[in-house]
DSSP file (Angstrom, degrees, kcal/mol; ACC not computed):
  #  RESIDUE AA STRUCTURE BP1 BP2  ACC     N-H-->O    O-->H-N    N-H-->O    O-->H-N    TCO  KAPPA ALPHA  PHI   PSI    X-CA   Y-CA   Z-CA
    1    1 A X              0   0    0      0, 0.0    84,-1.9     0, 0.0     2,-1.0   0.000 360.0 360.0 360.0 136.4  -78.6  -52.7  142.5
    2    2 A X  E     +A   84   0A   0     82,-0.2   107,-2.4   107,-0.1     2,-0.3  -0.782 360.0 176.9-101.7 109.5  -81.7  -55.1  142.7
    3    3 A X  E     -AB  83 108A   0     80,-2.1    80,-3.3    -2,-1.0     2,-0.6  -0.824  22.0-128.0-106.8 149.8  -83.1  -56.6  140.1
    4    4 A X  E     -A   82   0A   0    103,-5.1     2,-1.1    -2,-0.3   103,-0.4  -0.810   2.7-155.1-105.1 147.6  -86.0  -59.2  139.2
    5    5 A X  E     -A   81   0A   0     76,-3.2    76,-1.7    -2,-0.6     2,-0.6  -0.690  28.5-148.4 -70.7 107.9  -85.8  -62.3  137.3
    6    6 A X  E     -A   80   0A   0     99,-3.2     2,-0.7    -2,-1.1    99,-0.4  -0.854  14.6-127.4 -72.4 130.7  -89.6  -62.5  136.2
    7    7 A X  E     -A   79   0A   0     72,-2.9    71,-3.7    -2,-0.6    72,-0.7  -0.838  22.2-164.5 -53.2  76.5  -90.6  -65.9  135.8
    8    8 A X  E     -AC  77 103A   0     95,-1.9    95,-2.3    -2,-0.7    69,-0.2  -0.784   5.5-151.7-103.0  89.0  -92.0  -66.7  132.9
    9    9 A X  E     -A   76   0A   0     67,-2.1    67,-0.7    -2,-0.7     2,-0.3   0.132  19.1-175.5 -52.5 146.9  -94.0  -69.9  132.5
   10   10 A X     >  -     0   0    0      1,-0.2     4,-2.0    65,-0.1    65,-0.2  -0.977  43.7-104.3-147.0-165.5  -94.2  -71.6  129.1
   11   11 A X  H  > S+     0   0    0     -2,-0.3     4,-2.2     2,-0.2    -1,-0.2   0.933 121.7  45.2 -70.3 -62.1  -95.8  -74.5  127.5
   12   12 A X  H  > S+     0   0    0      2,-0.2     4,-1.3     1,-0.2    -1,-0.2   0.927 116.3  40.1 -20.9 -80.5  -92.4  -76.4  127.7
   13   13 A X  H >> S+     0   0    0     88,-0.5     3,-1.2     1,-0.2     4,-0.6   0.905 115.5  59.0 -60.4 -44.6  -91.3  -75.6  131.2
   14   14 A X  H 3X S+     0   0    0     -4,-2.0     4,-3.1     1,-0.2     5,-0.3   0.859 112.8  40.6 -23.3 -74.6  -95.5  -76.2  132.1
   15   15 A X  H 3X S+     0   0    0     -4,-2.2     4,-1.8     1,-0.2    -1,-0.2   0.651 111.7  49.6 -68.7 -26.1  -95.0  -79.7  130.7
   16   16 A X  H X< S+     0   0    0     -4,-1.3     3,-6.4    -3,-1.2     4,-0.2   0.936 109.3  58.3 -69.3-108.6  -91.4  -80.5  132.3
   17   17 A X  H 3X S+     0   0    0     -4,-0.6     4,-2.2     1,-0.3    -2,-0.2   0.733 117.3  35.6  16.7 -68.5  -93.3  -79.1  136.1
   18   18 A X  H 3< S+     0   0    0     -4,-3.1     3,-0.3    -5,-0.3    -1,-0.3   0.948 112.5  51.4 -64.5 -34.2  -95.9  -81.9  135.6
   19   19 A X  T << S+     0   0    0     -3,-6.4    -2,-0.2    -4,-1.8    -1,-0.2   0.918 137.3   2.4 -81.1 -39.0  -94.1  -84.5  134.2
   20   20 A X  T  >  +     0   0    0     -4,-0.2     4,-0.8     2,-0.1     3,-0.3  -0.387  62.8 162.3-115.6  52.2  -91.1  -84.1  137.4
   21   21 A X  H  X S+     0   0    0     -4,-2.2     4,-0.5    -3,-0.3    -4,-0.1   0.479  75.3  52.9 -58.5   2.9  -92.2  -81.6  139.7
   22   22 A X  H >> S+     0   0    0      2,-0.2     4,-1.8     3,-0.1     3,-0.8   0.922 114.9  39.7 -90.7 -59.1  -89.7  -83.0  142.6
   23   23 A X  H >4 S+     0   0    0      1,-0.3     3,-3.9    -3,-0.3     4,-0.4   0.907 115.7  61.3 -79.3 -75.1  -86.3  -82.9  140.2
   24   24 A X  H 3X S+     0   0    0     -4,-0.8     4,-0.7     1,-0.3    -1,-0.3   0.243 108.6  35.0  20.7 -68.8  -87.9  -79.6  139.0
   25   25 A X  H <X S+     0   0    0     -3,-0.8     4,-1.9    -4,-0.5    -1,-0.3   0.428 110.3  67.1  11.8 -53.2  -87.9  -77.9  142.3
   26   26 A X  H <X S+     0   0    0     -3,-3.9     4,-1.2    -4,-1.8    -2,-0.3   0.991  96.7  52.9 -62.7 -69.4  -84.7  -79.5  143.1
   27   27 A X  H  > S+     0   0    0     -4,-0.4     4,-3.1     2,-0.2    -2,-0.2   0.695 116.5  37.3 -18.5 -54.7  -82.9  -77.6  140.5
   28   28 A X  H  X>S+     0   0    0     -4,-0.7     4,-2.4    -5,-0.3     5,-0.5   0.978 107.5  58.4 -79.6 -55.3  -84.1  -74.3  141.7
   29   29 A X  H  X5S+     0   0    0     -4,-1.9     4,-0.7     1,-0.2    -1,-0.2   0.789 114.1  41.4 -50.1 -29.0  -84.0  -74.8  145.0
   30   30 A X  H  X5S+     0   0    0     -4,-1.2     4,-1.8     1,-0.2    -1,-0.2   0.949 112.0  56.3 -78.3 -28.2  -80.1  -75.6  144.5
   31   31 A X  H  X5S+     0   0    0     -4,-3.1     4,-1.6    -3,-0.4    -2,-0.2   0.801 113.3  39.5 -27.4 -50.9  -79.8  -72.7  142.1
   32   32 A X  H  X5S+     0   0    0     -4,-2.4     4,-3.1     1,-0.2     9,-0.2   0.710 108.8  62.1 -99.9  18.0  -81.2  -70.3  144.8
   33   33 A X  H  X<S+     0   0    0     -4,-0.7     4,-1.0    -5,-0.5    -2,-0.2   0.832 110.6  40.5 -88.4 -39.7  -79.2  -72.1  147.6
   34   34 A X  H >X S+     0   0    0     -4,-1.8     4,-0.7     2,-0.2     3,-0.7   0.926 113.5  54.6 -63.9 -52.4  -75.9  -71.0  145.6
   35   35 A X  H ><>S+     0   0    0     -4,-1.6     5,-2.8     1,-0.3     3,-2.0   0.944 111.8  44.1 -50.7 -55.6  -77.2  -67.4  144.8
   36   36 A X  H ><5S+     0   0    0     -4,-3.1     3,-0.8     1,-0.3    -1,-0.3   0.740 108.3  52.8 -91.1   4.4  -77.9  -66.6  148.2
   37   37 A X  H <<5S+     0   0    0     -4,-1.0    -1,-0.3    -3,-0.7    -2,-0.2   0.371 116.6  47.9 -79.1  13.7  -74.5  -68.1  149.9
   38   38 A X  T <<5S-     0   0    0     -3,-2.0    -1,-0.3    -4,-0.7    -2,-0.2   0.381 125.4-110.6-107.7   4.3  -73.0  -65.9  147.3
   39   39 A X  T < 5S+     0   0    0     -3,-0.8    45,-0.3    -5,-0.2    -3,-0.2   0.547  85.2 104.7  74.8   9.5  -75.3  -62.7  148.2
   40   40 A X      < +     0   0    0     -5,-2.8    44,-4.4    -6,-0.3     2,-0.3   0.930  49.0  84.0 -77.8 -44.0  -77.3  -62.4  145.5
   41   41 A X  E     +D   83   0A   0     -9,-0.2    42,-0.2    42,-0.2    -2,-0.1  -0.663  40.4 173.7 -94.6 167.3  -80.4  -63.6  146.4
   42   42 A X  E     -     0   0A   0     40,-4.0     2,-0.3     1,-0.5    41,-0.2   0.602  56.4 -71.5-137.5 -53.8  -82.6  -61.1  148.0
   43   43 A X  E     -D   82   0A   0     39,-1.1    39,-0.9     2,-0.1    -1,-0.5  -0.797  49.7-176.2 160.7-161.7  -86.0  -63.1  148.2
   44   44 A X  E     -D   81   0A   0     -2,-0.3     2,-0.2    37,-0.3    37,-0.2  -0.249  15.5-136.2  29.2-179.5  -89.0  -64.4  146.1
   45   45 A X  E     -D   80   0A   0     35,-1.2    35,-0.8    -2,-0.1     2,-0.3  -0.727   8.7-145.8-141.4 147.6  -92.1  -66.0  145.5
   46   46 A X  E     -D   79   0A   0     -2,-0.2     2,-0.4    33,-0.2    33,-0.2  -0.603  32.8-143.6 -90.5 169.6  -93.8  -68.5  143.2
   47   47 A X        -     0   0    0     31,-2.9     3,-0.1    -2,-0.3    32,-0.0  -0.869  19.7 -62.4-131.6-179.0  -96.9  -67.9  142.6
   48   48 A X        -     0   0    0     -2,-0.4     2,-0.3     1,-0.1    -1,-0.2   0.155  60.0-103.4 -28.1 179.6 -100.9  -69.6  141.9
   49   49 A X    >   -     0   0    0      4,-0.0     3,-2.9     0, 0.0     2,-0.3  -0.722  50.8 -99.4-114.0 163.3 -101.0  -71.8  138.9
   50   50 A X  T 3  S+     0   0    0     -2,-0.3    19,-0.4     1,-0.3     3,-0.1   0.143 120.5  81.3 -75.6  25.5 -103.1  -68.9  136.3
   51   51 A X  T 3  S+     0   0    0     -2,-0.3    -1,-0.3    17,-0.1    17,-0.2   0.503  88.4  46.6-104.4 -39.1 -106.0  -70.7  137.0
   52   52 A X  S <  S+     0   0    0     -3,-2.9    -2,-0.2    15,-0.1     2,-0.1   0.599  92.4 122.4 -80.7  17.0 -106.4  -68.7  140.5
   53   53 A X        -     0   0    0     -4,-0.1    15,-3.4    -3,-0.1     2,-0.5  -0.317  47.9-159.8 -94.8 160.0 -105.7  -65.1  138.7
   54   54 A X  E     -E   67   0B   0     13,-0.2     2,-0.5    -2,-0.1    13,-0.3  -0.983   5.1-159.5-118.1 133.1 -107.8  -62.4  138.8
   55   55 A X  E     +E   66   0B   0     11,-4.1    11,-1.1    -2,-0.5     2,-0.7  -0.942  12.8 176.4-101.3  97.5 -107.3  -59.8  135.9
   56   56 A X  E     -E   65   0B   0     -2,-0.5     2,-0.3     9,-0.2     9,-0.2  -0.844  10.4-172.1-127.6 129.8 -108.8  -56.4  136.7
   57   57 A X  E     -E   64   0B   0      7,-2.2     7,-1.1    -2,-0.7     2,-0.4  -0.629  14.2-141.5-102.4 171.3 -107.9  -53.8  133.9
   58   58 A X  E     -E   63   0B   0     -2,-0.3     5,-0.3     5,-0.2     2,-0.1  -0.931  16.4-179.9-124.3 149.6 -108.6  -49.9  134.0
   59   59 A X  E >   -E   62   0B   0      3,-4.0     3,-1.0    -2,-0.4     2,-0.5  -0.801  68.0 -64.4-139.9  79.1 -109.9  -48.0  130.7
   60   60 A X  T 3  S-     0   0    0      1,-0.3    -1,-0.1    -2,-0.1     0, 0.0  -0.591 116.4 -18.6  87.4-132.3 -110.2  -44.6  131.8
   61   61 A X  T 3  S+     0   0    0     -2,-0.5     2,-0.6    -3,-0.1    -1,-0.3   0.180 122.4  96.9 -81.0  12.2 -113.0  -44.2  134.6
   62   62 A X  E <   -E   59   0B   0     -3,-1.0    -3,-4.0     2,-0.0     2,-0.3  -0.913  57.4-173.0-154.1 105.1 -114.3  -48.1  133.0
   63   63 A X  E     -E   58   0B   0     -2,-0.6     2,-0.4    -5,-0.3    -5,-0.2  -0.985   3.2-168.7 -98.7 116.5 -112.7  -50.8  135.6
   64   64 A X  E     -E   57   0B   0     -7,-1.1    -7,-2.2    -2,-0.3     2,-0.5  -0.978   4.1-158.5-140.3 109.8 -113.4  -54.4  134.0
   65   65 A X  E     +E   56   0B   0     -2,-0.4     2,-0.4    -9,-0.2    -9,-0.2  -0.674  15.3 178.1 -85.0 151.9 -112.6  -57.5  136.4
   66   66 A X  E     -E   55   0B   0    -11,-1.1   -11,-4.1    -2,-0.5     2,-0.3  -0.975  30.0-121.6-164.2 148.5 -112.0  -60.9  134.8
   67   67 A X  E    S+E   54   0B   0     -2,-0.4   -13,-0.2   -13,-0.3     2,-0.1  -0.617  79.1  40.2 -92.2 135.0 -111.2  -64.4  136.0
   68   68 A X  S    S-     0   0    0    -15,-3.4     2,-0.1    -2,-0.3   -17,-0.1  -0.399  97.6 -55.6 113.7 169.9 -107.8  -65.9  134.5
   69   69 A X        -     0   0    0    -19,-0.4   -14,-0.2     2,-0.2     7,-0.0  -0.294  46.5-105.9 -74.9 169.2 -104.5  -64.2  133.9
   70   70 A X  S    S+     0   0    0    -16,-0.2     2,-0.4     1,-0.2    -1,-0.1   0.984 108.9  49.5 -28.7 -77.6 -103.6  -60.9  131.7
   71   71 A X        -     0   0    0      1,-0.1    -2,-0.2     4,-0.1    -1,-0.2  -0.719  61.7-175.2 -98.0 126.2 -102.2  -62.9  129.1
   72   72 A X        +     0   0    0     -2,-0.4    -1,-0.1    -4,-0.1     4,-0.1  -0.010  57.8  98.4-124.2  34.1 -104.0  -65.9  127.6
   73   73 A X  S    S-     0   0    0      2,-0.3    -2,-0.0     1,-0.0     0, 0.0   0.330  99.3 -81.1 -65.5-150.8 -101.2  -67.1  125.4
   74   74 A X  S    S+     0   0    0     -2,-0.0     2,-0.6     1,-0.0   -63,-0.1   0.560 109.2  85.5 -87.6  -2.3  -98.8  -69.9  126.3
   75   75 A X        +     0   0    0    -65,-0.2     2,-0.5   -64,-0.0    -2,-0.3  -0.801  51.7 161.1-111.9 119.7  -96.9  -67.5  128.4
   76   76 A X  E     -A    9   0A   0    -67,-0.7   -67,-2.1    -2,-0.6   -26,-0.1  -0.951  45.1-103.0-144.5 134.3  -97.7  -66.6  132.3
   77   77 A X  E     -A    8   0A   0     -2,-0.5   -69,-0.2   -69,-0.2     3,-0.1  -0.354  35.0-176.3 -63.7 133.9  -95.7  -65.0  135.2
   78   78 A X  E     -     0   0A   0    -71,-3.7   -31,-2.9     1,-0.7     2,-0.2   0.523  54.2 -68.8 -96.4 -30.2  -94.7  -67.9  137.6
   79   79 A X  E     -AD   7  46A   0    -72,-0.7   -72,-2.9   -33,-0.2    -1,-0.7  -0.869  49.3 -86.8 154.5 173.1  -93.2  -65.9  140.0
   80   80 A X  E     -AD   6  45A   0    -35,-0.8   -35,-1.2   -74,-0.2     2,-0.4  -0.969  12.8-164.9-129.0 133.9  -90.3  -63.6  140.9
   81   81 A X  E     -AD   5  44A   0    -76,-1.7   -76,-3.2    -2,-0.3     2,-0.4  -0.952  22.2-147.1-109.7 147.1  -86.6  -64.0  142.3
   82   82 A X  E     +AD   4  43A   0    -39,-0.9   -40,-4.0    -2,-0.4   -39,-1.1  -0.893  25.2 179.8-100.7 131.3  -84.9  -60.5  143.7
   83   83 A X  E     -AD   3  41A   0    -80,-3.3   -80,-2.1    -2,-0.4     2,-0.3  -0.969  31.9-131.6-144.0 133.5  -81.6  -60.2  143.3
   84   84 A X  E     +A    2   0A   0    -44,-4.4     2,-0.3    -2,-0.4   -82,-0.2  -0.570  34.2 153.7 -82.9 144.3  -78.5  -58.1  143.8
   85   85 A X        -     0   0    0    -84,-1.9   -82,-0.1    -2,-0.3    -2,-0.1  -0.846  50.8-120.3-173.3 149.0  -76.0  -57.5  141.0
   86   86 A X  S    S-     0   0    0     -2,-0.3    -1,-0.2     2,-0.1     2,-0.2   0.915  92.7  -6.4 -60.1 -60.2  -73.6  -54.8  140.4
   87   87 A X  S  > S-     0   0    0     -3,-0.1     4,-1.0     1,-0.1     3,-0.2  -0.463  78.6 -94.3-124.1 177.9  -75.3  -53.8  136.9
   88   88 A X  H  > S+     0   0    0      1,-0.2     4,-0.8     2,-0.2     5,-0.2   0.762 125.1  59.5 -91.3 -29.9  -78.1  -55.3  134.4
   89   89 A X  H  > S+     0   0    0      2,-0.2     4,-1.8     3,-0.1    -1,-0.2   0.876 103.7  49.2 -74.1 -14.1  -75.4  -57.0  132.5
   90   90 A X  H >4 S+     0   0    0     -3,-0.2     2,-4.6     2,-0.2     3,-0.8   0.803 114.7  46.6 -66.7-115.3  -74.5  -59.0  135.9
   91   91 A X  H 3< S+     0   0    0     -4,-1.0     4,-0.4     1,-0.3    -2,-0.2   0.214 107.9  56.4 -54.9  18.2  -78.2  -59.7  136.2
   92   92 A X  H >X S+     0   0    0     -2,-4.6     4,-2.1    -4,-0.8     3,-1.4   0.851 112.5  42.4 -54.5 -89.6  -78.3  -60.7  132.5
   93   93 A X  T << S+     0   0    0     -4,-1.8    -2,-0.2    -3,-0.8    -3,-0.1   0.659 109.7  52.8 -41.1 -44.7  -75.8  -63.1  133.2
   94   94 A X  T >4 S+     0   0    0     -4,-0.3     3,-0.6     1,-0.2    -1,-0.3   0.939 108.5  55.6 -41.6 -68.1  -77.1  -64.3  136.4
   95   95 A X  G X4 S+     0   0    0     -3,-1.4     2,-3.7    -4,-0.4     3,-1.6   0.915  97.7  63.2 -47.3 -38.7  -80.7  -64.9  134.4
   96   96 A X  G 3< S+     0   0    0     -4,-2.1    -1,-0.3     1,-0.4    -2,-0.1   0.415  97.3  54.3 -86.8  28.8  -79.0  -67.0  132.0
   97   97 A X  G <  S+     0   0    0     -2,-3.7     2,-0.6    -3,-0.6    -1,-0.4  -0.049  70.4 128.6-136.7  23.1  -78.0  -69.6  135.0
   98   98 A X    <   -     0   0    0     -3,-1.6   -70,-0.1     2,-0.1     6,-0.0  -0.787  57.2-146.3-113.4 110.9  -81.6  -69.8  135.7
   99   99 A X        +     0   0    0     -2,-0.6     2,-0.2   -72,-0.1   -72,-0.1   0.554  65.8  77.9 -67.3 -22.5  -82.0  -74.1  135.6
  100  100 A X  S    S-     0   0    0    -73,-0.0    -2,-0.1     2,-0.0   -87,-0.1  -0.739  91.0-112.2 -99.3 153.5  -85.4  -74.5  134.3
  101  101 A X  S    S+     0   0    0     -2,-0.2   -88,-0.5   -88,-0.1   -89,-0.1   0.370  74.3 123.9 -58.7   3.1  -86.7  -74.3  131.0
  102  102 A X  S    S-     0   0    0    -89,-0.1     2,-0.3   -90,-0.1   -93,-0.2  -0.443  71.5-112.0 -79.9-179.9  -88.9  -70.9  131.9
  103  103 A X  B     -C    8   0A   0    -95,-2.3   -95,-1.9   -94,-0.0     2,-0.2  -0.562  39.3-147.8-119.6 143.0  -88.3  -67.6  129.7
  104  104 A X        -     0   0    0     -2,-0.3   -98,-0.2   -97,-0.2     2,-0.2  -0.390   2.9-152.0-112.6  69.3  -86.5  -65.0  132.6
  105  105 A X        -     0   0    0    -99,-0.4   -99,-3.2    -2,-0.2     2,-0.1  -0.350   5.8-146.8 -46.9 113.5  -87.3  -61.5  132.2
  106  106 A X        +     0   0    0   -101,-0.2     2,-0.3    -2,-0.2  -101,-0.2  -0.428  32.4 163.4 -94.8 137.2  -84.2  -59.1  133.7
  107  107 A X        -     0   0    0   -103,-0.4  -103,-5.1    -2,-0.1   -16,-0.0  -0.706  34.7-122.3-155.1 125.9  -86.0  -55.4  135.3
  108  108 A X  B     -B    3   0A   0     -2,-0.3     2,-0.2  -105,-0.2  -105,-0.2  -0.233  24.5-119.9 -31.7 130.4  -84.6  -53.0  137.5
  109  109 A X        -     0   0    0   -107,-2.4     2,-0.6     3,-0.0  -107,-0.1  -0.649  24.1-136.5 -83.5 154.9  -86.2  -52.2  140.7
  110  110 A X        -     0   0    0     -2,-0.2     2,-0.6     2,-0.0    -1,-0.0  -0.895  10.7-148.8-107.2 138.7  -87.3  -48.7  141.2
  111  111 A X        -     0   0    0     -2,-0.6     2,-0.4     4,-0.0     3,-0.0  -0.756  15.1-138.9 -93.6 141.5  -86.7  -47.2  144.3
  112  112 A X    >   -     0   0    0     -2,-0.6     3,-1.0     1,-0.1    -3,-0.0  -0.725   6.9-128.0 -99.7 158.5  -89.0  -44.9  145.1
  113  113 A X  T 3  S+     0   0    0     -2,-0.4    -1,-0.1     1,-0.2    -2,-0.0   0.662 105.6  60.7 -62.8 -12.6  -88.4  -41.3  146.9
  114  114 A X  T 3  S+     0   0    0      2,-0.0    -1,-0.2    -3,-0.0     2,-0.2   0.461  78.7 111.8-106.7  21.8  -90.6  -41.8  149.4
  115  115 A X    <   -     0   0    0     -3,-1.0     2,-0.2     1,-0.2    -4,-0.0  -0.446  64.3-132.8 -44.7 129.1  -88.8  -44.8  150.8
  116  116 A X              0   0    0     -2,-0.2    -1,-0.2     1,-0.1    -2,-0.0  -0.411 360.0 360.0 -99.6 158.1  -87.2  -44.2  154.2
  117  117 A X              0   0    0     -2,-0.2    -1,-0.1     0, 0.0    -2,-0.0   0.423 360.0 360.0-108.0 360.0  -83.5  -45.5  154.5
């Protein structure tokens, strides 16, 4: 089954990032350098720092763009890893091996029906 780890910046891992962004980087990159010679990982992305985000929400017929992220707490999606594991408690468990101080949010991918195989 594929699941994502959401990446979920927060003021901690932020400050960590700045203060060593090389050992920072090192961590994951050996974290997803084990995952995928075991077959887990699938693929992912970092993303922009929330300073490039664009927001655009829908209210009905009433579409509202805004500069910045969704959320303008301490907390902002960093990015996403895809990953196979048999069940959500395997990709529980998996999150919790995650090397940096960010917050990991576990979801099921949906497949959709209109997906070729």
């Amino acid at each position: 089954m594929k699941f994502v780890l959401l990446i979920v910046e927060t003021a901690e891992s932020k400050r960590h990032l700045r203060t060593d962004r090389t050992a920072h980087r090192r961590r994951l990159e050996e974290w997803m350098t084990v995952q995928g010679e075991a077959g887990r990982l699938l693929g992912g992305e970092a993303f922009e720092g929330e300073d490039a985000a664009t927001t655009v929400r829908r209210d009905g017929d009433e579409v509202t763009v805004t500069g910045g992220p969704f959320n303008r707490g301490g907390e902002t999606v960093g990015g996403f890893v895809l990953v196979d594991a048999a069940d959500r408690d395997e990709a529980v468990e998996l999150a919790k091996t995650w090397p940096t101080g960010e917050t990991i949010e576990v979801r099921q991918v949906w497949a959709a029906s209109w997906r070729s195989t």
